[in-house]
PDB file of N, CA, C and O in Angstrom:
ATOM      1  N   UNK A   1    -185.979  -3.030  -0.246  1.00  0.00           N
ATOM      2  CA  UNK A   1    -187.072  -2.093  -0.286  1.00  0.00           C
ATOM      3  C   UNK A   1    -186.725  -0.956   0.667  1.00  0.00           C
ATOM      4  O   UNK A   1    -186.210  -1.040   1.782  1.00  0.00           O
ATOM      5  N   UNK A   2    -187.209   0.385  -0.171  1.00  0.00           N
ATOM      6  CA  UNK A   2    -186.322   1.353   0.845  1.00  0.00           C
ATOM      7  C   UNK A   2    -187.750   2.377   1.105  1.00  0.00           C
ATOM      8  O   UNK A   2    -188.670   2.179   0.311  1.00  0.00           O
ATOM      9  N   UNK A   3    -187.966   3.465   2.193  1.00  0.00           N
ATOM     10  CA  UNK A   3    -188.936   3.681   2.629  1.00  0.00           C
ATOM     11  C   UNK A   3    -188.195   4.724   3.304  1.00  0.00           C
ATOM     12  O   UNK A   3    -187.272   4.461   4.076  1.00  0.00           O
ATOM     13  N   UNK A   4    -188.600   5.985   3.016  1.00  0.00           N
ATOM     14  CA  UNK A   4    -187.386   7.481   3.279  1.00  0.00           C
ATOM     15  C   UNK A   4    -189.041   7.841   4.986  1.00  0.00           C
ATOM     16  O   UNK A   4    -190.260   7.758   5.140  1.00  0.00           O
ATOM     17  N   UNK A   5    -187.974   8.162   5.635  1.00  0.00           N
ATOM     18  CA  UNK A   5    -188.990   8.947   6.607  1.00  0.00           C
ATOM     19  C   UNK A   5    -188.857  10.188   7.100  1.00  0.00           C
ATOM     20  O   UNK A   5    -187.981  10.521   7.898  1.00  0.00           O
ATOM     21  N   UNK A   6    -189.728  10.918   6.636  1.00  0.00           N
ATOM     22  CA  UNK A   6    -189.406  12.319   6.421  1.00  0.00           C
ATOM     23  C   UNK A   6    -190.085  12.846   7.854  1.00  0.00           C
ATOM     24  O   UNK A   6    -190.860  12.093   8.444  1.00  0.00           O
ATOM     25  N   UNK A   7    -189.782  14.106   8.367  1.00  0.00           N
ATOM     26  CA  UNK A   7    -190.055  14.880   9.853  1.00  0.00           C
ATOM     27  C   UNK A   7    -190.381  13.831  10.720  1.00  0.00           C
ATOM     28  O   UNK A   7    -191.532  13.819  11.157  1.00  0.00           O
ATOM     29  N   UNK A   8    -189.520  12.848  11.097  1.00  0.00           N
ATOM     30  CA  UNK A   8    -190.340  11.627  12.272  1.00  0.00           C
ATOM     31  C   UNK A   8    -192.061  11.540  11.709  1.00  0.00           C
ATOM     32  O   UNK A   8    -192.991  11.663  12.506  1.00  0.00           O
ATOM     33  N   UNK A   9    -192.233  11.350  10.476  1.00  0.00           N
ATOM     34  CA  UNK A   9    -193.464  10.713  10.599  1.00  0.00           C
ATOM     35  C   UNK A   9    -193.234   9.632  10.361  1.00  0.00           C
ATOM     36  O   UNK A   9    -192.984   9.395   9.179  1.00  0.00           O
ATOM     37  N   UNK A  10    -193.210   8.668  11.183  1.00  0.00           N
ATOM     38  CA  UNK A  10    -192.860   7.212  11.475  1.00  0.00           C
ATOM     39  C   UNK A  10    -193.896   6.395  10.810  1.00  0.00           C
ATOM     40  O   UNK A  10    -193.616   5.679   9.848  1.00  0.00           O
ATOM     41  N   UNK A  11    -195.263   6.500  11.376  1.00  0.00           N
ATOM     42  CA  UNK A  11    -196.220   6.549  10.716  1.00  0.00           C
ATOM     43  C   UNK A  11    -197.151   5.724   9.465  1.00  0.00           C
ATOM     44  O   UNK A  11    -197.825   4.741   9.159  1.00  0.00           O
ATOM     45  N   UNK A  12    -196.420   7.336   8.952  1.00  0.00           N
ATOM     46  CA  UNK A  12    -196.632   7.387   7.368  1.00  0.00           C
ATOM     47  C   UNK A  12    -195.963   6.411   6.498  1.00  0.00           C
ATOM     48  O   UNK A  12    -196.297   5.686   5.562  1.00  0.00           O
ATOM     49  N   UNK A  13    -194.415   6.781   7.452  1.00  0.00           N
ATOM     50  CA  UNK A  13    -193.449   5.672   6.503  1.00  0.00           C
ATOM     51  C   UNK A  13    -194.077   4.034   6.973  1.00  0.00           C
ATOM     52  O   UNK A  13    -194.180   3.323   5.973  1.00  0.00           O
ATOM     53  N   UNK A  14    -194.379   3.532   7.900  1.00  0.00           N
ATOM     54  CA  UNK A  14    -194.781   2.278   8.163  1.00  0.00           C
ATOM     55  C   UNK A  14    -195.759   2.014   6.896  1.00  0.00           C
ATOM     56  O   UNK A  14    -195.667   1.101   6.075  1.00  0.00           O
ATOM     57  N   UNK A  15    -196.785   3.124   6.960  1.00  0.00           N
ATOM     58  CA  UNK A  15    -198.038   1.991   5.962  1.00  0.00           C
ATOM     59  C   UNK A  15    -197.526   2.809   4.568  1.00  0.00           C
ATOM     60  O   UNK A  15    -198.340   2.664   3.656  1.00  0.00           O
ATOM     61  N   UNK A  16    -196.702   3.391   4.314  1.00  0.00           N
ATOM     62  CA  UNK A  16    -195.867   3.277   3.361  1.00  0.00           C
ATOM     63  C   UNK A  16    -195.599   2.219   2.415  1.00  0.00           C
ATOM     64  O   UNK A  16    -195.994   1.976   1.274  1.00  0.00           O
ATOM     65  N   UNK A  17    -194.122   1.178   3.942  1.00  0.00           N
ATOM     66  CA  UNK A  17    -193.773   0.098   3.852  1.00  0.00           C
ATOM     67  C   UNK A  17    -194.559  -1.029   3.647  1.00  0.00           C
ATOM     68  O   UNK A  17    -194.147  -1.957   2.950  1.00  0.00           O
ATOM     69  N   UNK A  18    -195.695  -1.044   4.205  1.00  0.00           N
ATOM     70  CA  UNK A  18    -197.340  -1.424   4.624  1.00  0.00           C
ATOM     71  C   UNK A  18    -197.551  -1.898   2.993  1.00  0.00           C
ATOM     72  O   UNK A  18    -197.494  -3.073   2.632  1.00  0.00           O
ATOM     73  N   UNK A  19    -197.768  -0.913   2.222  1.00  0.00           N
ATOM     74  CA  UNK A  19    -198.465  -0.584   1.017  1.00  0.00           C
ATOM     75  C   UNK A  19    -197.631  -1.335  -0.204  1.00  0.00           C
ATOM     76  O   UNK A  19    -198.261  -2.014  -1.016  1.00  0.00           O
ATOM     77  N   UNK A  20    -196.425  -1.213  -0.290  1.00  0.00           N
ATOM     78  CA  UNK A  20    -194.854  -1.232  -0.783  1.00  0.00           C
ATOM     79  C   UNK A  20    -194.740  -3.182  -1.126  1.00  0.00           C
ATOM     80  O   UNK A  20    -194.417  -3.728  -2.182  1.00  0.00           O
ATOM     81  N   UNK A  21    -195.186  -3.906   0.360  1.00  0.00           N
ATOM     82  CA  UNK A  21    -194.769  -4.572   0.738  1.00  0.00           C
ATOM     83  C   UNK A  21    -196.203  -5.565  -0.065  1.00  0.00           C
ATOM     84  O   UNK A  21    -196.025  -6.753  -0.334  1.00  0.00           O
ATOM     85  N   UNK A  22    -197.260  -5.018  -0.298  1.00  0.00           N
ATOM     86  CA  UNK A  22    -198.548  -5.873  -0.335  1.00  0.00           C
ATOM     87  C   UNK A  22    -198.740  -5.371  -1.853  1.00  0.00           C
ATOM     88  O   UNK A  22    -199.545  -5.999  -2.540  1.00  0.00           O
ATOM     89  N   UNK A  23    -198.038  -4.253  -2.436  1.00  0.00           N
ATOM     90  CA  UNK A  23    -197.844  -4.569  -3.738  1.00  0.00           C
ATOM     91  C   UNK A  23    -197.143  -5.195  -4.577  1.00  0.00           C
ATOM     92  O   UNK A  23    -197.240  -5.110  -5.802  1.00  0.00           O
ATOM     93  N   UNK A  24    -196.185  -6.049  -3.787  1.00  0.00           N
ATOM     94  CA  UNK A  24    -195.201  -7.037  -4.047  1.00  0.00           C
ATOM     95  C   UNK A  24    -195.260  -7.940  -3.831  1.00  0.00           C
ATOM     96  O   UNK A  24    -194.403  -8.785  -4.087  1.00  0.00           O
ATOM     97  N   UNK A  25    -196.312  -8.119  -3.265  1.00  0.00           N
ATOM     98  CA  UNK A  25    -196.681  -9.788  -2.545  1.00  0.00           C
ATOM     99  C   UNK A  25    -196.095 -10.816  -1.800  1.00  0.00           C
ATOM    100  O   UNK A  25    -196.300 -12.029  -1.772  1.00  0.00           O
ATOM    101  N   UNK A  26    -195.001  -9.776  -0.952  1.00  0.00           N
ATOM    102  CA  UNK A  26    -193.935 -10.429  -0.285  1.00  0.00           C
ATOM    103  C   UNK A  26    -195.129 -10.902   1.134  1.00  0.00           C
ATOM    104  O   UNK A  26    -195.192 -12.066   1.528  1.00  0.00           O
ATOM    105  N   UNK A  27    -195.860  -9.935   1.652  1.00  0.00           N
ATOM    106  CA  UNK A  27    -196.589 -10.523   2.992  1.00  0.00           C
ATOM    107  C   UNK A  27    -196.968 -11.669   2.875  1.00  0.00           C
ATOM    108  O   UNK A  27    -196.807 -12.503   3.766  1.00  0.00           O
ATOM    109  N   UNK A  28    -197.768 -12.011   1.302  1.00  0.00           N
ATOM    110  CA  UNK A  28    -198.434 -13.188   1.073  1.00  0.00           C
ATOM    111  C   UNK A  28    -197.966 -14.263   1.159  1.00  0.00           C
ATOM    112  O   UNK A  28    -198.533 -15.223   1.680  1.00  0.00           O
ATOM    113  N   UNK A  29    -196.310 -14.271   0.416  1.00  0.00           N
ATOM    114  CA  UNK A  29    -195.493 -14.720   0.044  1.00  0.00           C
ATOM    115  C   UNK A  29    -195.189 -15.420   1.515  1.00  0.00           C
ATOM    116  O   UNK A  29    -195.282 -16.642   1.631  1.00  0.00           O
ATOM    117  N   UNK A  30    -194.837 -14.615   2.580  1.00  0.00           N
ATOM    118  CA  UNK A  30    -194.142 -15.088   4.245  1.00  0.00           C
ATOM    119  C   UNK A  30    -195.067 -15.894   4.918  1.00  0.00           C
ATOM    120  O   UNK A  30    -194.787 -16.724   5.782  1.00  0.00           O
ATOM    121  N   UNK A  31    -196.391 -15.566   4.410  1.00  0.00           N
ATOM    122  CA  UNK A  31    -197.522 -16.249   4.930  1.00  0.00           C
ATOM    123  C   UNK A  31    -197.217 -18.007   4.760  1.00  0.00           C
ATOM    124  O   UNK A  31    -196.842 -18.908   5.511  1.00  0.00           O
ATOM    125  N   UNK A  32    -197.619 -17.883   3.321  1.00  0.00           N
ATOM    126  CA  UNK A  32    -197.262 -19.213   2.565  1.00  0.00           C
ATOM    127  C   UNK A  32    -195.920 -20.337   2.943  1.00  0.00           C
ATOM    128  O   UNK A  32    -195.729 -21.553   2.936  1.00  0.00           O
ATOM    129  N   UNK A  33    -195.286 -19.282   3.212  1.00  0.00           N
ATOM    130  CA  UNK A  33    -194.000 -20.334   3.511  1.00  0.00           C
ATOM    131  C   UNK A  33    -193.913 -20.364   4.826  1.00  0.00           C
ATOM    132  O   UNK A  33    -192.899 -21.032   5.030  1.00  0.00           O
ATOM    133  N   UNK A  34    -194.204 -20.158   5.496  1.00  0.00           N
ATOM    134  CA  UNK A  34    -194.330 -19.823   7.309  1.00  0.00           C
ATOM    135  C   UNK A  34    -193.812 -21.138   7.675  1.00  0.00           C
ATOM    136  O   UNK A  34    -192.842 -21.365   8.398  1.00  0.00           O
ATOM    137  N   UNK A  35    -194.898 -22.334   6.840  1.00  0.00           N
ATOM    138  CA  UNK A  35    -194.705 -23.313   7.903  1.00  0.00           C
ATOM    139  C   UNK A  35    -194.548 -24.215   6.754  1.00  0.00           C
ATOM    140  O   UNK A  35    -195.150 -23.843   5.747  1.00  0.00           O
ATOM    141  N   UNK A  36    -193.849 -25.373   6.656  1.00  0.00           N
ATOM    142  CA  UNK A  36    -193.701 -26.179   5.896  1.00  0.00           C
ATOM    143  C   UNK A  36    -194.956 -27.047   5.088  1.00  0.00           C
ATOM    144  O   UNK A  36    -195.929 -27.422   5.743  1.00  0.00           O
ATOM    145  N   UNK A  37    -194.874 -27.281   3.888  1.00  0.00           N
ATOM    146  CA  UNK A  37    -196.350 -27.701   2.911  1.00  0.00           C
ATOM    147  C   UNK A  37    -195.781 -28.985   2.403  1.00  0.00           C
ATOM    148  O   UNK A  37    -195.071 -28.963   1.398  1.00  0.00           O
ATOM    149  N   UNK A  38    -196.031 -30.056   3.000  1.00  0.00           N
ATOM    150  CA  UNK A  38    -195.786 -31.033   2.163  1.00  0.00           C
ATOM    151  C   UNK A  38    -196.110 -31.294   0.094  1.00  0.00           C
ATOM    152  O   UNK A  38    -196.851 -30.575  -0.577  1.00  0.00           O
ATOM    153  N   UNK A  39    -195.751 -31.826  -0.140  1.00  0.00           N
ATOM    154  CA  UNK A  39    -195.816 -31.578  -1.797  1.00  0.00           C
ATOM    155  C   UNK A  39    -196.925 -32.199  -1.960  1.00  0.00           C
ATOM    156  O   UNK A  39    -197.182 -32.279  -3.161  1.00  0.00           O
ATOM    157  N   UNK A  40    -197.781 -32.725  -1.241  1.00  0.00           N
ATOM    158  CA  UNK A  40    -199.105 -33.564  -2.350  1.00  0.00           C
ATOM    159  C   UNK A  40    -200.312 -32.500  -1.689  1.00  0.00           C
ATOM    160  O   UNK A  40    -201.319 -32.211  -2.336  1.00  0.00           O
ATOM    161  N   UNK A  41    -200.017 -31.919  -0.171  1.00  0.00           N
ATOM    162  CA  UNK A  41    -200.912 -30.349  -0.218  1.00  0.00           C
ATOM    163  C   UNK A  41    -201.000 -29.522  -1.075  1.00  0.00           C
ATOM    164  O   UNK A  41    -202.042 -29.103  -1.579  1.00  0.00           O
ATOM    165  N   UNK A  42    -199.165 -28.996  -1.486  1.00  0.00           N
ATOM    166  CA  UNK A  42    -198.994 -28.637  -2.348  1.00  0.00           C
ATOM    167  C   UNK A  42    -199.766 -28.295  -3.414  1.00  0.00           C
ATOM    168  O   UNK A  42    -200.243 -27.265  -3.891  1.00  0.00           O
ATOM    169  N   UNK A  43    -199.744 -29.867  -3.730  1.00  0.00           N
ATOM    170  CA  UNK A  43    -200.517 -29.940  -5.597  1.00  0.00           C
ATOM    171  C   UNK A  43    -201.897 -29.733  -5.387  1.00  0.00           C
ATOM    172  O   UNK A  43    -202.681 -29.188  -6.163  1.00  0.00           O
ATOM    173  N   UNK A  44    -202.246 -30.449  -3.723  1.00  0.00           N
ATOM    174  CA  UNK A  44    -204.133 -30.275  -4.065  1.00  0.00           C
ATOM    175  C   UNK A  44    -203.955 -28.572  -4.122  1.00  0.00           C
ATOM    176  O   UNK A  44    -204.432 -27.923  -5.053  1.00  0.00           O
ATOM    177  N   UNK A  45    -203.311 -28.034  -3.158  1.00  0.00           N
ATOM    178  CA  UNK A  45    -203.794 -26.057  -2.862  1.00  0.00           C
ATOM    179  C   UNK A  45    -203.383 -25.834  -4.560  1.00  0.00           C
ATOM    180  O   UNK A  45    -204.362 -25.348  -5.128  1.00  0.00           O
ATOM    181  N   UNK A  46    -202.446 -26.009  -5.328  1.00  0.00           N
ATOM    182  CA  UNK A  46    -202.253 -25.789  -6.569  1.00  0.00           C
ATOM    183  C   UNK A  46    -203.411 -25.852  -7.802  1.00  0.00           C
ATOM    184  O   UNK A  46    -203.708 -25.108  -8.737  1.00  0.00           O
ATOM    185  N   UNK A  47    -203.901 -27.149  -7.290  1.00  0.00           N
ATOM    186  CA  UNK A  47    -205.233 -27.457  -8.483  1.00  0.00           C
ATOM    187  C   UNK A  47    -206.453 -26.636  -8.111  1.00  0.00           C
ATOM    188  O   UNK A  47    -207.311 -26.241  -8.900  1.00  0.00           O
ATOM    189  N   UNK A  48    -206.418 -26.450  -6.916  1.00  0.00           N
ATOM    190  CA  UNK A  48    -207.230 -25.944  -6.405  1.00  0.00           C
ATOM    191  C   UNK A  48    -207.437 -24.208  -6.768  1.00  0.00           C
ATOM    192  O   UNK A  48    -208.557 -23.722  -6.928  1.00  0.00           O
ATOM    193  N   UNK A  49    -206.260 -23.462  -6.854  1.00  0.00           N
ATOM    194  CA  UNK A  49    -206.696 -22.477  -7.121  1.00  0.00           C
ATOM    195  C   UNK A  49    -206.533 -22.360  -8.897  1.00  0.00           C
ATOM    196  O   UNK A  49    -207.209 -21.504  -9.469  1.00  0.00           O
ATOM    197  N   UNK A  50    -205.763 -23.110  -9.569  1.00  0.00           N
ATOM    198  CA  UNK A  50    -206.285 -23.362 -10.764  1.00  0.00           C
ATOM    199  C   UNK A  50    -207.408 -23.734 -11.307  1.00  0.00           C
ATOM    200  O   UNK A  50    -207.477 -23.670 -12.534  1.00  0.00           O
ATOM    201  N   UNK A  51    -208.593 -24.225 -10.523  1.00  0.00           N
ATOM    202  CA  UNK A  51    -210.077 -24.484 -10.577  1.00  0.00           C
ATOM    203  C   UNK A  51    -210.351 -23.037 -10.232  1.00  0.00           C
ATOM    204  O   UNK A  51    -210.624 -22.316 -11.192  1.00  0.00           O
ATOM    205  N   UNK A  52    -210.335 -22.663  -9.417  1.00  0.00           N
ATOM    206  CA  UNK A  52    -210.560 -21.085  -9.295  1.00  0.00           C
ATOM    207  C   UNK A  52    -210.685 -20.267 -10.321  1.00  0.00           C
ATOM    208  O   UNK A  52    -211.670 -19.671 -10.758  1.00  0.00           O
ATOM    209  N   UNK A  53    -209.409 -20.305 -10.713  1.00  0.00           N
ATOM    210  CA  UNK A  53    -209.012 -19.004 -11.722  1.00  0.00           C
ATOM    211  C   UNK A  53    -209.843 -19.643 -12.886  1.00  0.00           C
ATOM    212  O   UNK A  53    -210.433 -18.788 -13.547  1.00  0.00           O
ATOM    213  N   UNK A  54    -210.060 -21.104 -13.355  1.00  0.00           N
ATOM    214  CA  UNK A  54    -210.546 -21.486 -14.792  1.00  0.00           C
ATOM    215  C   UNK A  54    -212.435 -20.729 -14.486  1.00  0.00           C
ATOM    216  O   UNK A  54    -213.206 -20.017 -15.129  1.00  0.00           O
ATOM    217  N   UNK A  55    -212.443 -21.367 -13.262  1.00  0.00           N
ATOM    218  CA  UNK A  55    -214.113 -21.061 -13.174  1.00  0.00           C
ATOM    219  C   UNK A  55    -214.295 -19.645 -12.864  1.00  0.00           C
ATOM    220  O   UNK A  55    -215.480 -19.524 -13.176  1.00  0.00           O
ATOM    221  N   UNK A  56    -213.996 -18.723 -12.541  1.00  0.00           N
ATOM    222  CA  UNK A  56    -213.269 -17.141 -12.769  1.00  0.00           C
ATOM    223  C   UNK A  56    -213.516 -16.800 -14.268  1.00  0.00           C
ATOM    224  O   UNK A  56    -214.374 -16.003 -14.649  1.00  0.00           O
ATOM    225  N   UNK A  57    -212.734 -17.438 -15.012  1.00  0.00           N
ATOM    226  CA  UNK A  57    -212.441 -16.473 -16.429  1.00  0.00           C
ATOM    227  C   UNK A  57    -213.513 -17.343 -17.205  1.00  0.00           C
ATOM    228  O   UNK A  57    -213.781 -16.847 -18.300  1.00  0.00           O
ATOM    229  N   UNK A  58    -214.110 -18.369 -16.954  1.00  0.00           N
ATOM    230  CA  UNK A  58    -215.380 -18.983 -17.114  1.00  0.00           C
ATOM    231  C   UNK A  58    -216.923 -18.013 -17.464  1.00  0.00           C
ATOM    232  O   UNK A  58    -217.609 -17.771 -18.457  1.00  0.00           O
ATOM    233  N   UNK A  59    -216.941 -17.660 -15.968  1.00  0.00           N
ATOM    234  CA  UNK A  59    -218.054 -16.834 -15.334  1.00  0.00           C
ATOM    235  C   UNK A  59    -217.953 -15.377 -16.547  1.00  0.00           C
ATOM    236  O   UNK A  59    -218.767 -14.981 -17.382  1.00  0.00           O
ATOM    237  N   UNK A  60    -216.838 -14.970 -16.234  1.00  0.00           N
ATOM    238  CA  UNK A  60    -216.567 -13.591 -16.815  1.00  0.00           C
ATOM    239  C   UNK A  60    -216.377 -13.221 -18.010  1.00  0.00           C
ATOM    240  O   UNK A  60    -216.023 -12.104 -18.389  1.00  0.00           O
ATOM    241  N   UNK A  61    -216.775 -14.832 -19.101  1.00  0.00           N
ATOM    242  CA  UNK A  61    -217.041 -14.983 -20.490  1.00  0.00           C
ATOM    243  C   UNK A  61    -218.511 -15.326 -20.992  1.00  0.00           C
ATOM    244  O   UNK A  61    -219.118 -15.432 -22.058  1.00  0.00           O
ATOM    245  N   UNK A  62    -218.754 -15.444 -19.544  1.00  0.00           N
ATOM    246  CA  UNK A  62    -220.496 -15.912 -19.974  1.00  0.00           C
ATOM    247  C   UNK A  62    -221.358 -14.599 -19.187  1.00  0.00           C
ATOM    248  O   UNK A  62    -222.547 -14.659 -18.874  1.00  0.00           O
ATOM    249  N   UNK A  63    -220.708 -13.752 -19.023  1.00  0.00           N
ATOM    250  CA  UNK A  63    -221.297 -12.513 -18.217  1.00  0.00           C
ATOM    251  C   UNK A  63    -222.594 -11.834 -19.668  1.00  0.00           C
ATOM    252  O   UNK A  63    -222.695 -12.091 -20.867  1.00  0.00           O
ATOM    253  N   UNK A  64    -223.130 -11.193 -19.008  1.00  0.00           N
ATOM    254  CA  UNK A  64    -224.712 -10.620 -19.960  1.00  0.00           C
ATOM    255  C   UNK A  64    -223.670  -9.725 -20.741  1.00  0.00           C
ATOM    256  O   UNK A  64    -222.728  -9.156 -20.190  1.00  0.00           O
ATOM    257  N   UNK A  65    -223.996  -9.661 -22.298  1.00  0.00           N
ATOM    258  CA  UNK A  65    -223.457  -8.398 -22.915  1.00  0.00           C
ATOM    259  C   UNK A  65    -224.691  -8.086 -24.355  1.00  0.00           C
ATOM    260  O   UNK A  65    -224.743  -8.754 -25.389  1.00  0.00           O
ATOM    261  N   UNK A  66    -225.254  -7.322 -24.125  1.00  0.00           N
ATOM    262  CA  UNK A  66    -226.322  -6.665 -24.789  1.00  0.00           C
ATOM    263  C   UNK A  66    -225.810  -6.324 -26.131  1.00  0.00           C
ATOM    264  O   UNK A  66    -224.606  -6.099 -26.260  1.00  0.00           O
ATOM    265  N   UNK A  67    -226.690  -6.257 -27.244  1.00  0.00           N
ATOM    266  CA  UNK A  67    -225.846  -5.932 -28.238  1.00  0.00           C
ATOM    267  C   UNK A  67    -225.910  -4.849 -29.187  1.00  0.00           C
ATOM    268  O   UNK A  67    -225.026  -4.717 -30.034  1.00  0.00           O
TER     269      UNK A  67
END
């Protein structure tokens, strides 16, 4: 990932990189792996946000639509 810094605005280029970096999901990504996850955490944090997302696209099929 490359991030040009133009007149020493240091700055700018940081939340640039900032911006760059969280549209790629690499921060999230360093978060997650930081510290070691055993595999049966793993699967619960796994099911877990797969309950999420089902009850998510759930909600957002039963939303009011007038006709």
């Amino acid at each position: 990932m490359e991030v040009r810094v133009v007149e020493n605005q240091i700055e700018r280029a940081l939340k640039d990189l900032k911006r760059k970096l969280a549209k790629e999901g690499i921060m999230k990504e360093l978060k997650k792996r930081r510290f070691y996850e055993k595999p049966s955490v793993k699967k619960k944090r796994k099911q877990k946000e797969a309950r999420k997302r089902r009850l998510k696209t759930q909600s957002s099929s039963r939303a009011y639509r007038p006709n």
